[in-house]
C-alpha angles and dihedrals in degrees: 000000000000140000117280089189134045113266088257114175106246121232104180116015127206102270093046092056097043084059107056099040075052090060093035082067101050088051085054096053086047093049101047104033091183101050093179093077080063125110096194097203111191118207111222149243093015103037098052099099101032087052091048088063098042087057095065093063093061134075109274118253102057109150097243117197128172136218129179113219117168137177104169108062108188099324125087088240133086111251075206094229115098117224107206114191123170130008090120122150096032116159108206109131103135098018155099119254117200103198105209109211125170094218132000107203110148091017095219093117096054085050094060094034085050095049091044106063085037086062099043084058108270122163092220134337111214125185136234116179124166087215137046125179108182102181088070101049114120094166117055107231136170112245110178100183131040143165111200133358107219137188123254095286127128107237128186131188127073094061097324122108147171107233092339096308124130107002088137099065109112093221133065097240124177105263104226116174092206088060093048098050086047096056095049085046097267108311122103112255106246118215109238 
């Protein structure tokens, strides 16, 4: 039977982030002791997932909304502009806003999220990501919860993809483009 992924090295597998969105939960519930004054915004595509466990660590009935906000495009580097779309029709005026975000690496897209729902008349915006890579960030922003502080790799898995690739594996693995043309016989997979 062969292989239906490229050989990528793991960095997180899937236990280990089950239990700490597990425990990123926990430390939610600590920090807002009244969760219905919670708007839970989920930052698409790359947080889905990661959002959908955490919600199951919090008591049913959030009002759960999604953005898409995106500064990477198809490449593995930040264009460095943030395109925000949706998100339209949030009420959040008086309260307060968790912006859900898979990594937070420049910072830039937590700062216009951020400023967004301020202006749209939020008491406060706080930030749970289930990465941070603080060597990359260009744009100083509050996060208040966190899962796991990483180096300056690209990872992809969980939610996080490449060009739309691999969002469905169930670890956070390294993303390496050698790896991946050897594994399609040296030619890049293109995305149809």
């Amino acid at each position: 039977m062969s292989q239906s992924k490229p050989p990528f090295e793991v960095l997180l597998d899937r236990d280990t982030l089950l239990r700490k969105t597990a425990e990123l939960g926990r430390e939610i519930l600590s920090a807002y002791p009244d969760p219905s004054s919670l708007v839970v915004v989920s930052i698409i595509e790359g947080a889905r997932i990661f959002c959908r466990e955490l919600m199951r660590h919090l008591p049913a009935g959030l009002e759960v909304h999604e953005i898409r906000a995106s500064s990477y495009g198809a490449g593995t580097v930040s264009a460095g502009r943030v395109e925000v779309s949706g998100g339209d029709g949030i009420d959040c005026a008086g309260r307060t806003v968790l912006l859900v975000e898979d990594i937070v690496d420049t910072g830039r897209t937590i700062d216009r999220l951020r400023a967004h729902f301020l202006g749209a008349g939020a008491a406060r915006v706080a930030v749970v990501t289930l990465l941070t890579k603080p060597s990359r960030r260009e744009v100083d922003v509050a996060i208040e919860h966190h899962g796991f502080e990483i180096d300056d790799h690209f990872v992809i898995g969980f939610g996080m993809d490449v060009a739309g690739r691999y969002r469905e594996l169930p670890e956070i693995v390294l993303y390496d483009e050698a790896v991946e043309a050897e594994f399609f016989g040296g030619a890049m997979r293109v995305a149809e």
